[in-house]
VODREN-666220 format. One line per 2 residues: number of its first residue (from 1); for each residue x, y, z of C-alpha. Coordinates in steps of 0.02 Angstrom, whole numbers, plus 50000, padded with zeros to 5 digits. Layout:
N
NUM = X/Y/Z; ... $
END
This chain:
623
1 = 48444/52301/48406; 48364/52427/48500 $
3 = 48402/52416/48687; 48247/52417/48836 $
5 = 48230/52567/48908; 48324/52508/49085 $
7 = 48496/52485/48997; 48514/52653/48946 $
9 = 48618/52781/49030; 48514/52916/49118 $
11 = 48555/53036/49011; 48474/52940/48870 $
13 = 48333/52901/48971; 48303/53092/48989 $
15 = 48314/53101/48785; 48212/52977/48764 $
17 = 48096/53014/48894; 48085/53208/48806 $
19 = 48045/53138/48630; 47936/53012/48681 $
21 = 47865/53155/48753; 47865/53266/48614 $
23 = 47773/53141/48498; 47630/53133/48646 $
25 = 47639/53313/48629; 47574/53313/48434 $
27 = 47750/53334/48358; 47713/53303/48168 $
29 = 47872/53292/48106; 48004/53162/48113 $
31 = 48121/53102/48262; 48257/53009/48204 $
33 = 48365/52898/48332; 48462/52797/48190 $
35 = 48641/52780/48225; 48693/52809/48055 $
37 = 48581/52980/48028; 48664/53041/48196 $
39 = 48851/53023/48148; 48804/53105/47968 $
41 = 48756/53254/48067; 48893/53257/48182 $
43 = 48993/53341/48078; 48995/53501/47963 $
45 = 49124/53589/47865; 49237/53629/48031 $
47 = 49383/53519/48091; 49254/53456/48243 $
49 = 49130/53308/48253; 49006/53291/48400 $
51 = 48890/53138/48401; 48724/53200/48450 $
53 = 48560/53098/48547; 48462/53108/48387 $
55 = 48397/53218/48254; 48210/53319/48235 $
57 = 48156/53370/48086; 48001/53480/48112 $
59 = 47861/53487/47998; 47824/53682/48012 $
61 = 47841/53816/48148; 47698/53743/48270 $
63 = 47821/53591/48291; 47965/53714/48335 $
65 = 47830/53776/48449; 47822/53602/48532 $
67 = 47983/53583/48531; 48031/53744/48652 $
69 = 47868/53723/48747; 47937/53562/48809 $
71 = 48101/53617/48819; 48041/53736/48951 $
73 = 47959/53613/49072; 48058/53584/49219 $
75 = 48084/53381/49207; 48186/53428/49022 $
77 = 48327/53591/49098; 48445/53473/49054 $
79 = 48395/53434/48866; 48504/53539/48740 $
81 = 48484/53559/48575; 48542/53649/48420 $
83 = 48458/53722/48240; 48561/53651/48076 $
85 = 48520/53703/47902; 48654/53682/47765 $
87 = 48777/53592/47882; 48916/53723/47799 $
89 = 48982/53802/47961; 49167/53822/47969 $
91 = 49155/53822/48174; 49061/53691/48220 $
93 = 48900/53814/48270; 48761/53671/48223 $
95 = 48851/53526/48310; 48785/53461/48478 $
97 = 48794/53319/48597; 48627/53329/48623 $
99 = 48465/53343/48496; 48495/53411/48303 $
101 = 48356/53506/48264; 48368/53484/48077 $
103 = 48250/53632/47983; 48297/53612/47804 $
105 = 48231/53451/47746; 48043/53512/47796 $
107 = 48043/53687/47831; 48096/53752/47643 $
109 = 47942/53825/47590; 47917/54005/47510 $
111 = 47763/54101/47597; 47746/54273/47511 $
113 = 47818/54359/47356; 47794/54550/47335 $
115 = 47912/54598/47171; 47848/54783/47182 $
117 = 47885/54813/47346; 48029/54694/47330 $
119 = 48025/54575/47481; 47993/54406/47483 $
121 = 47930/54297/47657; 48019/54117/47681 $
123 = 48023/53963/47796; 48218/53961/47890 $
125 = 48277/53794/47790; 48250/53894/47598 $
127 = 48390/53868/47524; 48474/54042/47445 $
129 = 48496/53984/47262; 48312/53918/47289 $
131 = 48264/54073/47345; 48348/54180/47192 $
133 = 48283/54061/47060; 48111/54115/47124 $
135 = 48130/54290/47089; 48254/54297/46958 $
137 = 48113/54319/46843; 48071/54471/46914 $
139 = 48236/54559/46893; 48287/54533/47102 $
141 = 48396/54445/47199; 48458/54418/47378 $
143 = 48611/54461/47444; 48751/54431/47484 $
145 = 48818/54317/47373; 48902/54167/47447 $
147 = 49006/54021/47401; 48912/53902/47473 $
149 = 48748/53958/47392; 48657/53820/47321 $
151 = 48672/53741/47480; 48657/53866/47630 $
153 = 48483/53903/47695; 48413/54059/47733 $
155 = 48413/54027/47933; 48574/53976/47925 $
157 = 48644/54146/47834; 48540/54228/47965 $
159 = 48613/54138/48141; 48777/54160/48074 $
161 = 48740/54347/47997; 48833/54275/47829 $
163 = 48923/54399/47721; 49007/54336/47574 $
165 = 49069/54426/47378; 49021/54614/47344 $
167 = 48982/54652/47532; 49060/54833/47548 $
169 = 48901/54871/47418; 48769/54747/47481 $
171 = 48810/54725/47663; 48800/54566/47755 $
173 = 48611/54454/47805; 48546/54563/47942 $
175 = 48564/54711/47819; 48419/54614/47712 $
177 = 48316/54554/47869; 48151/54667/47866 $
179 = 48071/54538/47995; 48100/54384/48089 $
181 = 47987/54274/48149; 48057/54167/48310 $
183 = 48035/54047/48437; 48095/54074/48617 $
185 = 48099/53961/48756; 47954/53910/48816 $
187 = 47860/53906/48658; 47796/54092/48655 $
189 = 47801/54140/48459; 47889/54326/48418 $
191 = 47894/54443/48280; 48056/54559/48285 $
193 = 48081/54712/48163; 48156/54900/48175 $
195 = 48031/54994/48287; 48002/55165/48310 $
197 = 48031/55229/48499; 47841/55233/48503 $
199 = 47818/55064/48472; 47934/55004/48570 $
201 = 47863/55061/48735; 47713/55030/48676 $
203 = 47780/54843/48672; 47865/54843/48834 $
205 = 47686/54888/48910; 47661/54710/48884 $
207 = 47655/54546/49011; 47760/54423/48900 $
209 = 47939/54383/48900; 47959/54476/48728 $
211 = 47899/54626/48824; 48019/54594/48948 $
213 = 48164/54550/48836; 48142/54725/48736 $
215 = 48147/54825/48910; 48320/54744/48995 $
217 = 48399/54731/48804; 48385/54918/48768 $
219 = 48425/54946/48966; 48622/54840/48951 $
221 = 48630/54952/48779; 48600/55129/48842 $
223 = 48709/55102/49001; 48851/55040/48927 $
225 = 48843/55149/48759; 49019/55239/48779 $
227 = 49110/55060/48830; 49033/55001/48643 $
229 = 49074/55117/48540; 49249/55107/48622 $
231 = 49279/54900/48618; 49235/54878/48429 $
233 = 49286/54945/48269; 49222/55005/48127 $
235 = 49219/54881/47981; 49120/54817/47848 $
237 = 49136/54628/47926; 49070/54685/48120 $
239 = 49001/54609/48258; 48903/54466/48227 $
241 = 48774/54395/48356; 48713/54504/48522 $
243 = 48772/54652/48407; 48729/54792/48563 $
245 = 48814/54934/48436; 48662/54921/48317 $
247 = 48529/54875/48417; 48477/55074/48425 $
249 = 48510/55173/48271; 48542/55353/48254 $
251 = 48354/55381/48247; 48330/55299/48413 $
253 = 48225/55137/48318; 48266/54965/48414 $
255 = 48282/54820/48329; 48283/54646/48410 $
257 = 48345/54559/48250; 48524/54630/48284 $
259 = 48535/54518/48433; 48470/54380/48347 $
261 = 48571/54391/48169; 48717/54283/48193 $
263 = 48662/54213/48397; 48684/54045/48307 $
265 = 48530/53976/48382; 48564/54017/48571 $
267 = 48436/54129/48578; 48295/54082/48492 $
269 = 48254/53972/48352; 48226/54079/48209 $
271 = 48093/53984/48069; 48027/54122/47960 $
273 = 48102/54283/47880; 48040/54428/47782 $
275 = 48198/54486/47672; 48224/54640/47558 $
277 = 48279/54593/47384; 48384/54708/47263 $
279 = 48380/54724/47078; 48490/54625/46965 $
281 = 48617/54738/46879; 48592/54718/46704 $
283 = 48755/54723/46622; 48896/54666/46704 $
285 = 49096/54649/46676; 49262/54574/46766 $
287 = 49442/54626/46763; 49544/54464/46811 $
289 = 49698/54538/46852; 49885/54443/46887 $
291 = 50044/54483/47003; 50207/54410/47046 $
293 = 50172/54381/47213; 50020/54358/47318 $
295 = 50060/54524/47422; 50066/54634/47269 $
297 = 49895/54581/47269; 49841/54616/47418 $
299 = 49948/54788/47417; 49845/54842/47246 $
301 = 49688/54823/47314; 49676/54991/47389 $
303 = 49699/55080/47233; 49583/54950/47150 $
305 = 49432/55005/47262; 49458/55183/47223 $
307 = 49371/55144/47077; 49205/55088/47158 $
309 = 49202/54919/47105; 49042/54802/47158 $
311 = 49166/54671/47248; 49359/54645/47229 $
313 = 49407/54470/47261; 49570/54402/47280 $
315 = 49657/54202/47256; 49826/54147/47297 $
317 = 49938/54046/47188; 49886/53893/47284 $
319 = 49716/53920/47233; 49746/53952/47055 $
321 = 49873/53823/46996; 49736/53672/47085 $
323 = 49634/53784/46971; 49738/53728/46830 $
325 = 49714/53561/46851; 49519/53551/46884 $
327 = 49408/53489/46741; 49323/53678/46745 $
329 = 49483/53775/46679; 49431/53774/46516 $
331 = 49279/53866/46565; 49387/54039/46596 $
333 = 49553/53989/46532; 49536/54123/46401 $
335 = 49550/54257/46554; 49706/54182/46606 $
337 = 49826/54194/46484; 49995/54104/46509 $
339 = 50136/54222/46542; 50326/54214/46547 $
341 = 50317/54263/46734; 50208/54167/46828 $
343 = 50048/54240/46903; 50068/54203/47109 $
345 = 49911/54305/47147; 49745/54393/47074 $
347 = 49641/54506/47101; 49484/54482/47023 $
349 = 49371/54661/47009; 49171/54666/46967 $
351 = 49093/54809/46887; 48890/54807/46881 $
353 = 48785/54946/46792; 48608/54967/46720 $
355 = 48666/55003/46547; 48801/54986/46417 $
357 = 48866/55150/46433; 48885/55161/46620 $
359 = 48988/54998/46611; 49099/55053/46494 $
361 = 49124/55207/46591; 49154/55112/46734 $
363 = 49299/54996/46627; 49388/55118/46543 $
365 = 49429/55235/46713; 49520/55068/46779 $
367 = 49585/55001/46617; 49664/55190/46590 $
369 = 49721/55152/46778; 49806/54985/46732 $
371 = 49892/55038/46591; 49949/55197/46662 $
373 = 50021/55122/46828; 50077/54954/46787 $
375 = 50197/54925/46936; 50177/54741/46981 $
377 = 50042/54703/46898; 50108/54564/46760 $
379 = 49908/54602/46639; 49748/54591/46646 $
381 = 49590/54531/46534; 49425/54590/46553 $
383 = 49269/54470/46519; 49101/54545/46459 $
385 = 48942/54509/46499; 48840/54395/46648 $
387 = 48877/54231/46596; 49078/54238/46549 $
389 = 49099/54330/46742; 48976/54190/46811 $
391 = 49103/54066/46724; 49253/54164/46830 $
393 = 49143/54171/46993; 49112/54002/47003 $
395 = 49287/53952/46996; 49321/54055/47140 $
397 = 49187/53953/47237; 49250/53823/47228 $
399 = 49407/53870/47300; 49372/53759/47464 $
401 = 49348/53626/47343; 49498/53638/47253 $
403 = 49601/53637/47411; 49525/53480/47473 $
405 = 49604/53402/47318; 49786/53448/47358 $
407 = 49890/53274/47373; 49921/53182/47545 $
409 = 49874/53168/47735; 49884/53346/47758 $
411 = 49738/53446/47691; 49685/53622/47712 $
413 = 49583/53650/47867; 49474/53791/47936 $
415 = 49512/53861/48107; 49575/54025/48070 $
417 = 49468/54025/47926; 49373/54213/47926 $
419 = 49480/54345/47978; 49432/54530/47960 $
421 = 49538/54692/47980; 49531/54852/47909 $
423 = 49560/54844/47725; 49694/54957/47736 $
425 = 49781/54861/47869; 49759/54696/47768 $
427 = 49921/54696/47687; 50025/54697/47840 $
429 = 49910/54585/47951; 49939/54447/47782 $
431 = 50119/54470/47789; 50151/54435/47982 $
433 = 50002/54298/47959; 50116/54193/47828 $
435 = 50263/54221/47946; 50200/54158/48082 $
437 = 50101/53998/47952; 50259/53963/47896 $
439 = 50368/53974/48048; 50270/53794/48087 $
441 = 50333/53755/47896; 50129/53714/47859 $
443 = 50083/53735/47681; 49920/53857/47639 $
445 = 49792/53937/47534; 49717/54109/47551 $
447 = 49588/54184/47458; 49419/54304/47510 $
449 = 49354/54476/47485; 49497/54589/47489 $
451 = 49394/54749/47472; 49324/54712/47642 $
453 = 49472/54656/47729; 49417/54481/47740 $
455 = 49521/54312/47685; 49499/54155/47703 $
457 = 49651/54071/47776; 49670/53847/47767 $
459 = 49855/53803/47842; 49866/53608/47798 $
461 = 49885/53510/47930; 49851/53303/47944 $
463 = 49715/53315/48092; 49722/53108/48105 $
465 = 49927/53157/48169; 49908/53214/48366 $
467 = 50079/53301/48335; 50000/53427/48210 $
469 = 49802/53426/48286; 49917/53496/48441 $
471 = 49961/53657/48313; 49776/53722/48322 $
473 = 49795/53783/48513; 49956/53897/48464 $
475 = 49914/53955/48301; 49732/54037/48350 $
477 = 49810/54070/48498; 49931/54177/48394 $
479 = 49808/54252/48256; 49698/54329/48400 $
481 = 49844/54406/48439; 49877/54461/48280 $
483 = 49698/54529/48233; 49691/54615/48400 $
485 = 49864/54712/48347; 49772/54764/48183 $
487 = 49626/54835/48260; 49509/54692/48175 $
489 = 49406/54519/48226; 49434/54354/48233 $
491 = 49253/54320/48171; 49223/54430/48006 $
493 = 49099/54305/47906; 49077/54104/47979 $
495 = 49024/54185/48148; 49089/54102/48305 $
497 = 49052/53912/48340; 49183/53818/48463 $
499 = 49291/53984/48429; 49182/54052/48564 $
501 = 49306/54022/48685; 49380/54193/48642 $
503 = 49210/54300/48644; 49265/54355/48844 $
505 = 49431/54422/48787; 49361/54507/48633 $
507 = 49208/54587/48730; 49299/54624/48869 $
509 = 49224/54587/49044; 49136/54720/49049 $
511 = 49025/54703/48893; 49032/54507/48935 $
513 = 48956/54507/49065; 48800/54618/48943 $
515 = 48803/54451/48819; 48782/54338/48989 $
517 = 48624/54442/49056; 48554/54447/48861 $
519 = 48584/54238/48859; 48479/54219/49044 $
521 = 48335/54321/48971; 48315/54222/48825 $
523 = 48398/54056/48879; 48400/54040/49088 $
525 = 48449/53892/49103; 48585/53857/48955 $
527 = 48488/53741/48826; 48491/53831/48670 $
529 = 48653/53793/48580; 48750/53797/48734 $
531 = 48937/53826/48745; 48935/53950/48585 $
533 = 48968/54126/48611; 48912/54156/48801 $
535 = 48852/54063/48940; 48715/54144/49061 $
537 = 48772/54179/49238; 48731/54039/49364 $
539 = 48716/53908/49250; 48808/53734/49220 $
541 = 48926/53736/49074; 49050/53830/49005 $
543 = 49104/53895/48852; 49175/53750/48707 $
545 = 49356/53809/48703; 49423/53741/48526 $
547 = 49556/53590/48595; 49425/53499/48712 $
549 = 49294/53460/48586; 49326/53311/48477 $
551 = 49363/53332/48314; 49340/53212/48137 $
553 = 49550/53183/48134; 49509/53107/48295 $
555 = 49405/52978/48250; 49484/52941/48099 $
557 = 49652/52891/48183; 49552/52727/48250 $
559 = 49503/52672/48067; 49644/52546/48003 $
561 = 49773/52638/47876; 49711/52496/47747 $
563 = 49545/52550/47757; 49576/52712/47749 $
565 = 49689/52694/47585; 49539/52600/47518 $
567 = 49386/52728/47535; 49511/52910/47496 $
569 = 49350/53000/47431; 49250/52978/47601 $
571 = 49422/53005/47708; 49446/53173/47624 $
573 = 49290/53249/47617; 49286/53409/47695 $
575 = 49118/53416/47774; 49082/53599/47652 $
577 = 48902/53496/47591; 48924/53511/47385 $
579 = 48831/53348/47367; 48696/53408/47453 $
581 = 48670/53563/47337; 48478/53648/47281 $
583 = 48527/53613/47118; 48399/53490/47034 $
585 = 48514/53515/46848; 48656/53444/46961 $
587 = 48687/53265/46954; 48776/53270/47119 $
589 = 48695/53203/47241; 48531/53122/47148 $
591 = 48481/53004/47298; 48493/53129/47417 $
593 = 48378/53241/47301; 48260/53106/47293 $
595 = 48249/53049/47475; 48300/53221/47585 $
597 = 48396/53068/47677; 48575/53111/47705 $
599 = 48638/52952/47724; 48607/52919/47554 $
601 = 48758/52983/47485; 48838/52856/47575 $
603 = 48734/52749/47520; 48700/52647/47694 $
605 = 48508/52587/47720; 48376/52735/47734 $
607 = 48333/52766/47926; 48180/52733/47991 $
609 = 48078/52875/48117; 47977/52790/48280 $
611 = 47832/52748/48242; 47701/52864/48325 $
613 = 47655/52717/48418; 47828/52682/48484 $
615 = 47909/52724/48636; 48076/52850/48574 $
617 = 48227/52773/48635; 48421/52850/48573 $
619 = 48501/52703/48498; 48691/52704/48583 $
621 = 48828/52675/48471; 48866/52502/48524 $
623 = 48697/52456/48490 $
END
């Protein structure tokens, strides 16, 4: 039952009162208030869950319009809200207490396709598999590649500047983004790109809060130049979001879109993007190559990427024995040969070329290399051709699928999930990582893009057990420790989320304080997103720190042990959104493909949007 508008709390009268609003306004879209639709979006493939007021799903980029327009009067400063795409974020970056602005079941639509010129235009909620079955015909594709790829959208890889396989050749989102077409605050529509010095003060003659943005941006860059180029290193995996060190290149162009690419939403809401595409290599091969021991691995790499691979990618032993047991290892089983000593670690290396010869080329200098300096290295096998590496590739996505199925309470978990040093460095920083991982005696699985100095790390911990939920506050306490020692970042691909909490340390309070001014000129008064990365000065709020938001394990510790024994697919999902894949030659999940609901794949009762004659009112949980 839906209660009268008098029993509600006032801060659901002020939600209520803002979409009720909003629909008066000529919001086209749908606003959905269903209790059921709002806990399905409270969580996301991090260890947090955050109920929010309701959900929007916009028709198109005028009802983004409407939405920040209204945003902006004064009656609604203290209505916040949040962009979601894919849901996959490892750091909780789409979750809010307040509205879930939901772009991807709507705003999916491909604009413009220009295969000579090789750039395609698309709505923020494409999905990227979407997106590269569209042009695959043409010989192109968009980078990077990603595990989560026939699920994450295009605005999502863009507010969290994703990176992903075979980024040391193809760089990471922003490296693709030719233009960007936002939403600030207020409603006023932008188009951001690399612009010549000419243009840009040509702009900044302007009266409009763009204008006004691209004058006090480039102003915090150029005075605090030498403190930047000091704070943050060089690596392949750098800043993400309010990136001040490539705001101005070397030929003095400014670009806007390296603020924007990975803000997660706290700046602007991005709905359209112009990418570049690259060509699809036409021959390509893989060297899946075994150790004794996960650091051998890790140790070989170096020499590996002498070679110029495309990507080197590396799994533990973790990874590969659940592997093993999957229905899919018969798929590359052939590449992984059993052995007398068992394989603890690979390194799996990609080699792309244009023709036959180059590739073999390519293959015989590190074949020659493997055979001539065998050291730890217990073999290798080398698979021809695009569809026996696909085979290999997609095992290795589905590596945060495979650790969800390890046995018990405790279960892989990401909160030190993205790591990024130097790759040199990588070794050592692993090494002191597992010490410290196991000085807590927590099992884990590592795997990630070696070349770049980037692995994913999952300790297992049972999050509905208060004793171990307790670890997460020492053990990132500990890693930013340890990343600061090896001259890398905490943040080197799933961009910042709840993990926020560290950005003043990591900045310093110098360039801090240069993130806060950039946050009040797009976002005064703290409604976009708020508590991720920064928070303007002079505002209310502060930024999330990671053991005072609520979190799934949580919540689940109120659900009886019986019925939790009784329903162990739902209690061990992992929130990383497989069922809700692009896909349509997937059977998993066909009622969400047919309705865009996601409650479906729980299979509760469709929700229902107000009616455009109804008064909006947030349903409270006890309703």
């Amino acid at each position: 039952m839906i209660p009268k508008l008098q029993s509600l709390t006032p801060i659901q009268t002020l939600y209520a009162e803002y979409l009720d609003a909003l629909r008066q306004a000529g919001f086209q879209g749908e606003l959905n208030l269903d209790y059921s639709d709002r806990v399905t979006l409270s969580t996301d493939n991090s260890i947090y869950q955050r109920l929010p007021q309701a959900v929007i799903y916009p028709q198109d980029k005028a009802d983004v319009a409407r939405v920040c327009r209204l945003l902006g009067e004064p009656q609604f400063r203290k209505v916040v809200l949040a962009p979601r795409g894919g849901g996959t974020g490892t750091n909780g970056q789409s979750l809010t207490d307040g509205l879930v602005v939901d772009l991807s079941r709507h705003m999916n639509r491909i604009l413009e396709f220009n295969a000579e010129e090789r750039w395609i235009r698309v709505e923020a909620g494409v999905v990227k598999d979407q997106l590269n079955r569209y042009v695959e015909s043409e010989g192109l594709f968009f980078a990077p590649e990603l595990s989560t790829s026939n699920r994450a959208t295009i605005g999502g890889m863009i507010n969290t500047d994703a990176s992903g396989q075979g980024s040391c050749r193809y760089g990471k989102t922003r490296d693709h983004v030719l233009e960007l077409d936002s939403v600030l605050l207020g409603g006023e529509c932008i188009r951001s790109f690399p612009m010549p010095r000419s243009d840009y003060l040509e702009a900044c003659e302007a009266d409009s809060r763009e204008a006004q943005i691209y004058r006090e941006a480039r102003r915090l860059i150029e005075a605090h130049q030498d403190e930047i180029e000091r704070r943050f290193p060089t690596l392949n995996r750098c800043l993400t979001g309010y990136d001040l060190a490539h705001a101005v290149d070397a030929l003095d162009n400014f670009d806007l879109n390296s603020l924007l690419c990975g803000s997660e939403g706290t700046l602007a809401f991005i709905t359209e993007a112009k990418l570049s595409l690259e060509p699809i290599p036409k021959v390509s091969a893989l060297i899946n190559i075994g150790y004794d021991s996960f650091q051998s691995a890790l140790e070989d790499a170096r020499a590996l990427m002498a070679t110029r691979p495309t990507s080197i990618e590396t799994v533990d032993s973790t990874v590969l024995n659940l592997a093993r047991e999957d229905v899919g290892w018969d798929q590359v089983a052939e590449f992984f040969p059993e052995r007398a000593r068992v394989i603890a670690g690979i390194n799996l290396v990609e080699f792309t070329a244009d023709d036959e010869g180059e590739l073999e080329r390519q293959i015989q200098v590190i074949t020659e290399k493997l055979e001539r300096e065998q050291g730890l290295r217990l073999g290798y096998t080398v698979a021809w051709g695009h569809e026996a590496v696909k085979r290999i590739w997609i095992m290795r996505k589905q590596a945060v699928g495979l650790l969800g199925n390890q046995e018990g309470d405790a279960r892989p978990v990401p909160f030190v999930e993205d790591t990024a040093v130097p790759p040199e460095n990588l070794p050592a920083f692993i090494a002191e990582f597992r010490c410290l991982l196991d000085s807590y005696g927590l099992h884990y699985g590592m795997f990630g893009h070696v070349d770049a100095g980037v692995l994913h790390v999952r300790p297992a911990l049972d999050m509905k057990s208060e004793e171990q939920a307790l670890l997460i506050r020492p053990i990132t306490d500990a890693v930013v420790k340890l990343v600061a020692k090896y001259n890398g970042l905490l943040w080197g691909e799933h961009g910042k989320g709840v993990r926020s909490e560290y950005v003043p340390e990591v900045f310093g309070p110098l360039l801090y304080g240069c993130l806060q001014q950039i946050k009040a000129m797009f976002d005064p008064y703290n409604q976009l997103n708020p508590g991720k990365i920064c928070t303007p000065l002079g505002t209310e709020g502060a930024i999330l720190r990671i053991d005072e938001v609520g979190t799934r394990g949580e919540l689940d510790r109120q659900i009886p042990t019986a019925v939790r024994k009784a329903f162990p697919s739902a209690m061990n999902c992992n929130g990383n959104g497989g069922c809700f894949n692009f896909d349509p030659d997937d059977a998993m999940c066909p009622s969400w493909k047919g309705t865009r609901q996601r409650i479906q794949q729980s299979g509760r009762r469709k929700p229902q949007a107000a009616p455009r004659h109804c008064r909006a009112v947030v349903t409270p949980p006890d309703a």
